[in-house]
N, C-alpha and C positions, 0 to 999 in steps of 0.2 A: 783284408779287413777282419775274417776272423783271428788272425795270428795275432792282429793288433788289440783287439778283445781279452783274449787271451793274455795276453802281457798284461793288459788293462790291471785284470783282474788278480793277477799272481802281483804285479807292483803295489796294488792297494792291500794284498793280504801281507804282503812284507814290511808297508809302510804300518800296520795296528801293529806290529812289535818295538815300533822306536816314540811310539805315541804317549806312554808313560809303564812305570813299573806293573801298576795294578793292570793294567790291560794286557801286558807279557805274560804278568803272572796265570791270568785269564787265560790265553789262546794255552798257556803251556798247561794249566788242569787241565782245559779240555782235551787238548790234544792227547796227553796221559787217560785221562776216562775214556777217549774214543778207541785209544788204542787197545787200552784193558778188554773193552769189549770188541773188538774187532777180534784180538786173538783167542777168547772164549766162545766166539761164531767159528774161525778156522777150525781149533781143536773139536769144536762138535760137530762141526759138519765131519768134518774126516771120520771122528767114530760112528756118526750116524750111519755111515757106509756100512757097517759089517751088519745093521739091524734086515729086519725082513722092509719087503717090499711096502707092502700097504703101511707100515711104522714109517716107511722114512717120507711116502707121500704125504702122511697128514700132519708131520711137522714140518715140513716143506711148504708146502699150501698156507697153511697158519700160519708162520713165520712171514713168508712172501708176502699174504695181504695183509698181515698189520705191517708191514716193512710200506707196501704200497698207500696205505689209509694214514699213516705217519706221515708221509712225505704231503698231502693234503691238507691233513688239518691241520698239522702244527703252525705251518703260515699264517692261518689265520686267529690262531689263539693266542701265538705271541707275532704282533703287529712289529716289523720294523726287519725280522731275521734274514739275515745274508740279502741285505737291499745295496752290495756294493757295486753292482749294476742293473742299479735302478732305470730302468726304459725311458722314465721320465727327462732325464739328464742326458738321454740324446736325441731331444726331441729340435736341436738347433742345428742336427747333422744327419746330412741326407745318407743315412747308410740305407743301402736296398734290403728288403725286408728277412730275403730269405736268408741272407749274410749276417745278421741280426739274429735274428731266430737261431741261426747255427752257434755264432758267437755264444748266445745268454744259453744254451744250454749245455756247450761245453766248460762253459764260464762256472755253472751250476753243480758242475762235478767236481772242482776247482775248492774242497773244504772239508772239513772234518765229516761230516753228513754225508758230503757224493762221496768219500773214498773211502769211507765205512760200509755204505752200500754198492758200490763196485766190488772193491776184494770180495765182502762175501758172497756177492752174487757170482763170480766167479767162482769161489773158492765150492762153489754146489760140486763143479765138476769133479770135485772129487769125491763126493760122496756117491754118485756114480759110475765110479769107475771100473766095478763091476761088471757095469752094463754097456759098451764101450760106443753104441747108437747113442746109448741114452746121456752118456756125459759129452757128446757132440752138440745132442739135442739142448741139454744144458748148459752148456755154454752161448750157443744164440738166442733161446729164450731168456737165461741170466740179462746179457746186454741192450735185449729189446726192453726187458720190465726194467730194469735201470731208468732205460730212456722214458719211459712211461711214469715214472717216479717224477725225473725232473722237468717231463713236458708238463705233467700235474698239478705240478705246485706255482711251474711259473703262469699255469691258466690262472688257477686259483689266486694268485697274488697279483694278477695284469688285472682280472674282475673287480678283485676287492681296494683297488688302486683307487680309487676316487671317492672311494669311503674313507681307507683310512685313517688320511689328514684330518678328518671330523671330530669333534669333540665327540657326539654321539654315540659314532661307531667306538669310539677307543672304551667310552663309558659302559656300554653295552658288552663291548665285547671283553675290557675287564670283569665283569660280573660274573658274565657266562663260564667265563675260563674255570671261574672257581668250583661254579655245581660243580664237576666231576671230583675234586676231591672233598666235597659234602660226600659224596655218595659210591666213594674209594670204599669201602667198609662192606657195607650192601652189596657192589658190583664184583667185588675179589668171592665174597661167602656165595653169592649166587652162583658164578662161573663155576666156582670148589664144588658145590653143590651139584650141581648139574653133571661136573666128571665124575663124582662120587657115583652118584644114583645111575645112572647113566652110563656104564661103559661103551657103549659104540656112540659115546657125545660130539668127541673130536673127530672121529672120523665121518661122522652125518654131516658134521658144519663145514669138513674140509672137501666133503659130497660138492658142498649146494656154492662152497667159492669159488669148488674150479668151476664152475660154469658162468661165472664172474668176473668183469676185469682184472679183480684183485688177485685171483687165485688163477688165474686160465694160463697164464705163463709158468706158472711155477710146478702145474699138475702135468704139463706135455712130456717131463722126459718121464715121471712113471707112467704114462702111457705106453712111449716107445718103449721100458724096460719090460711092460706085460704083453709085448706085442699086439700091439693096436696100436699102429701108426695112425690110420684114418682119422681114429678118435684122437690123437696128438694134432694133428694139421688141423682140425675145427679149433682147439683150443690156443693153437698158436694166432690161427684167423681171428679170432677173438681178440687177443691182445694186439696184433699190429692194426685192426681196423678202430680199434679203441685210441692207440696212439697215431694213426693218418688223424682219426674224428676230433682227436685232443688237441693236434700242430695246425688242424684248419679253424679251430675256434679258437687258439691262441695267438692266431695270425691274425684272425680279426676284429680279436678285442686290444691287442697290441695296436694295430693300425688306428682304433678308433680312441685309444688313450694316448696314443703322438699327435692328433690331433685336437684335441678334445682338453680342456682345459678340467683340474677338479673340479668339482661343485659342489662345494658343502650348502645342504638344504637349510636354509632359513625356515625359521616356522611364520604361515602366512596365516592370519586372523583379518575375516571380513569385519571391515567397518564397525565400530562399536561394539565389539564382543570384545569386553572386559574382564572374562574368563570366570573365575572363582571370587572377583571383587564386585562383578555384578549380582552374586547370589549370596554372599556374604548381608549383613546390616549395613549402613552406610553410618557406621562408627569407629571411632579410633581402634575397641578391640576387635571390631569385623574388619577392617584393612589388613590386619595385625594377623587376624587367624588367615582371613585367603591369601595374603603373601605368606606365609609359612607352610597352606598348604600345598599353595604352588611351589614351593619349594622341595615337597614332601614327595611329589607327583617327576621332577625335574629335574632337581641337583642328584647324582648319583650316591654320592653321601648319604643321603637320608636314602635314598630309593634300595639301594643296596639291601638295607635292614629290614625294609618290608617283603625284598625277594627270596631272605634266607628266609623264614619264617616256614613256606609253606614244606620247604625240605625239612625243616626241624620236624614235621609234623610226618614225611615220610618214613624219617629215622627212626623215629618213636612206634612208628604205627609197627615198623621192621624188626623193632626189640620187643614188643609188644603182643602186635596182630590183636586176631581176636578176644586172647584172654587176657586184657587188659594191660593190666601192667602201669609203667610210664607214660602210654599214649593216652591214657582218661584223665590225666595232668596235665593235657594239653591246653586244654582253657588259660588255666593257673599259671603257666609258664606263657605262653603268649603275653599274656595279662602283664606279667613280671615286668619283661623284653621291653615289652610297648611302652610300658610305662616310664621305664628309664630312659627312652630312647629320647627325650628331650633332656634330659639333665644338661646337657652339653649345647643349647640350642644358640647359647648368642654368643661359644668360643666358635660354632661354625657361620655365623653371621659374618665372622671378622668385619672387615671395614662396613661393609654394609649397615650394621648397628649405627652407623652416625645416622643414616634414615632417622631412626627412632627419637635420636638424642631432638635433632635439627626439627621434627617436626610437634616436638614435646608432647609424645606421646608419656603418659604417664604410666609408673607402673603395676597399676592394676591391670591397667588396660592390655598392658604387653602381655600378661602372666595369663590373663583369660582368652587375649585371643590365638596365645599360643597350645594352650591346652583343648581349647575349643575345634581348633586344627585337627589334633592328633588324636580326639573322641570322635572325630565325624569318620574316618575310618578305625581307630582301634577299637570301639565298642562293638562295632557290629564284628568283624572280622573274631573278638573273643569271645563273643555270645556263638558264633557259627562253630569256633573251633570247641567251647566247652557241649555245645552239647551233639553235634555231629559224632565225634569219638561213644562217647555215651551207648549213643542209640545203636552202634557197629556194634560196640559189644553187649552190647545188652542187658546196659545197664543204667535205664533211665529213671529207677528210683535215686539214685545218686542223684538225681538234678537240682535239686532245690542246692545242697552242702555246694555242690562244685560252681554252682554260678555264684552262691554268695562269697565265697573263696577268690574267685576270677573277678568278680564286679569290684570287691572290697580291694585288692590287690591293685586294679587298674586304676582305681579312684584316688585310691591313698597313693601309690607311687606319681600318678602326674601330680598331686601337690608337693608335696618331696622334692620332686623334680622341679617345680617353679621354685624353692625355696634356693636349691643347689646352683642352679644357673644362673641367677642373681646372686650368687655369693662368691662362687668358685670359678675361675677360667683357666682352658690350661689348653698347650699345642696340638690343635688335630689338623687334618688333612685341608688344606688351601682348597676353597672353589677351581674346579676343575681339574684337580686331583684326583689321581685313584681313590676308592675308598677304604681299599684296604693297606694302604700306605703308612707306615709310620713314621711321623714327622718328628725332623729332628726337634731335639728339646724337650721330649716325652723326658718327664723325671717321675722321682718316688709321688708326686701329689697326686698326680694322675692315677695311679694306682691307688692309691690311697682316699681318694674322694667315692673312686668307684668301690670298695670293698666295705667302707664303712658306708657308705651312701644303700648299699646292698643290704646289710646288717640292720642298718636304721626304719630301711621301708619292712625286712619281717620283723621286724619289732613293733611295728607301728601296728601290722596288719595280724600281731600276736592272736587278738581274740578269733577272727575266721579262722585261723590254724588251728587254734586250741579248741575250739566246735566241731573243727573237722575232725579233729585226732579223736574225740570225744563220739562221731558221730560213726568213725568207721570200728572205735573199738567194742562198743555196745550196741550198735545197729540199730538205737533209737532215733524214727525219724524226726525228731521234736529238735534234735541238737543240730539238723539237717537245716529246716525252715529257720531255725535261729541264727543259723551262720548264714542264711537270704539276709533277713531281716540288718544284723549286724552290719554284713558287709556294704548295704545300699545306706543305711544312715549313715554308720561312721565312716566309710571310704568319704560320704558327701561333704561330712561335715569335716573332714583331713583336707578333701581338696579345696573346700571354702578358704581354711584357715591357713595354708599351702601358699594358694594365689595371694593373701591378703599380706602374708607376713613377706611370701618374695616379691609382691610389690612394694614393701618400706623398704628391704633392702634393695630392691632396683634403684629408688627412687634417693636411697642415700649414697650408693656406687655406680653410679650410672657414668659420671665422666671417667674414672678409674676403671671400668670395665672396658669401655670402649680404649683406653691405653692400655690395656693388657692384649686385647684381643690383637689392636691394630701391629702389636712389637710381633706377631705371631705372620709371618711376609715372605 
């Protein structure tokens, strides 16, 4: 049975070569990129041999546990990878468990990933070959952390099996994926930082991982090469009791997902909880604002925009810190962000919008309770972020200039914003789409609504700019409270006249909208 796996698995990686061009072309970069790096791990392992001892342990160790912590998470950041013996699809065949288990993990070596990570974990022994215990010793801890690699991921992939298939989980966990390259920038200058200042960095971290599953196989043969065996045997016990604890909890969440049907969670609402339409008014633009905020709260699309935000505010704070900088423009730039972020609200309505048309809503009504939506959280959220930064750095005489800057900013861009999405429609991402997807048919408009639609709101919002500039060059606080003042009337009277005028145009392109939106499928 496992020989038949095995085949299984080699016949379906030979069948993605005759499946089309672009997918050859696919196995054949990667294969070329795994191999690039497969033979720049040989070539340095080999050299790493001639280094001193504690040198070759802590890039060993390091190496090892991100080799091990890779093999983890990437499963579940990108949803779908190397599923070509998915458990699920033998759930109609009685194969007995431990034959199974064997199968899916030799099956797991079986790809560009395991035999990237086999050679080079083999290829250790050569870099202690010097030590002729210790490249024995590595070569069986090599093959145990291997195994410990692919028992790992197929825990973590058998757990996260019933998620999945979920809209949810894919939504969530597209999001997620992308913090880390938000914070690619920050996380590289820290790491640098820390080796800098720091010289005994790498080797304190590669201290505290051999005593970790991640590091405890890969620190045993410098142990046997410093003569400490006893100390190598805990750390080998470490990792096969890691991988016995890994093959019993994979055996049991296996067993209970052959049985076990998915379950994607429904959301359950007791009895008459009508959510954000029972706190809303009970008017055309109160239905209009709680279906959009429930939208806001729910579709990933919008949700997305509200979770980069709080990282824009780490970045800033990171280029910044204390002495100001960028991060005391945090208000003003949220303010911008939020503001715009409905320009686009009834290209992502798509078919949905016939609601509106079918139950004649009008379009004042649309325009105010879409806006109405998007102040019940961006007002406060940009009143917290303009004066929180403030107060860090300490600098809370600025507060009058930067809330009238942020107020004015927010106010005048969602009228703007009502004006543009009754006028302009253009291809964004399908309901239940990634959000960061771009959809085919993006042309020059799309760019070009959002550049000059940008241009148009600081122009609008010219006079807080011009108090501001006016306020930090002569340090008079009178141009400060003027740019309050400024920003709370005219932002009001933008968004009055915002709502009013992209309600005539709703109200004249309203069946033309909803055919532009609906060709967008």
């Amino acid at each position: 049975m496992v020989a038949d796996l095995l085949r299984l698995k080699l016949l379906l990686l030979r069948n993605t070569f005759k499946r089309s061009t672009a997918q050859l072309i696919g196995v054949i970069l990667g294969g070329l990129y795994g191999l690039g790096i497969l033979s720049f791990l040989v070539v340095g392992l080999v050299l790493l041999g001639a280094a001193d001892l504690e040198f070759i342990r802590t890039i060993l160790v390091l190496g090892g546990s991100a080799a091990v912590l890779g093999w983890i998470i990437i499963p579940i950041a990108v949803t779908g990878i190397d599923m070509t013996l998915d458990p699920a699809r033998f759930v109609t065949f009685a194969i007995p468990m431990r034959q199974l288990l064997t199968g899916l993990v030799l099956g797991g070596l079986v790809g560009i990933p395991g035999v990237v990570t086999l050679i080079a974990a083999l290829a250790q022994v050569l870099t202690w070959i010097r030590y002729p215990a210790a490249a024995l010793t590595a070569l069986v801890c090599g093959l145990v952390a291997v195994l410990l690699c692919v028992v790992a991921s197929r825990l973590v992939t058998t757990a996260v099996s019933s998620m999945t298939g979920s809209r949810r989980f894919k939504d969530v966990n597209g999001i997620v994926a992308f913090i880390p390259l938000i914070f690619l920038g920050p996380i590289i200058a820290g790491v640098t930082a820390g080796f800098q200042n720091s010289p005994g960095f790498a080797a304190s971290l590669a201290d505290v991982l051999a005593w970790t599953p991640l590091g405890a196989l890969w620190a045993a043969p410098a142990d046997v090469a410093a003569g400490d065996a006893g100390l190598a045997v805990v750390r080998f016990l470490i990792g096969v009791v890691t991988l016995v604890l890994f093959l019993a909890l994979w055996s049991r969440s296996l067993g209970h997902a052959l049985v076990t049907p998915p379950y994607n969670a429904v959301a359950k609402r007791a009895g008459g909880n009508l959510g954000w339409f029972g706190r809303f008014p009970a008017t055309p633009a109160g239905a209009v604002g709680a279906r959009a905020l429930t939208y806001w709260l729910r579709d990933p699309r919008y949700f997305a925009s509200l979770v980069v935000i709080p990282f824009i505010a780490v970045l800033l704070y990171f280029s910044g810190g204390a002495s100001g900088g960028a991060f005391v423009f945090l208000g003003p730039i949220t303010a911008f962000l939020m503001a715009w972020s409905i320009s686009a609200d009834i290209s992502y309505d798509n078919t949905a919008f016939s609601l509106h048309l079918s139950t004649g809503v009008s379009g004042r009504d649309d325009r105010m309770g879409r806006v109405a939506a998007l102040l019940v959280f961006a007002l406060p959220v940009t009143l917290v972020f303009t004066v929180v930064p403030l107060l860090i750095t300490g600098r809370a005489e600025d507060l009058p200039v930067m809330l009238g800057l942020s107020i004015g900013l927010l106010l005048t861009g969602a009228g703007l914003s009502s004006v543009v999405s009754a006028r302009y429609t253009y291809n964004v991402p399908l309901p239940g789409e990634s959000a960061f997807k771009t959809p085919p048919g993006t042309n020059f408009l799309m760019f070009a609504v959002q550049f000059v639609g940008w241009f148009v709101m600081l122009l609008l919002a010219l006079p807080e700019i011009a108090l501001t500039i006016a306020y930090f060059a002569t340090g008079n606080a009178l141009f400060g409270w003027l740019s309050l003042l400024v920003g709370l009337a005219l932002g009001a009277i933008l968004l009055v006249v915002g709502v009013r005028v992209g309600g005539r145009w709703y109200d004249r392109r309203a069946p033309e909208l909803l055919l532009a939106v609906s060709s967008n499928r």
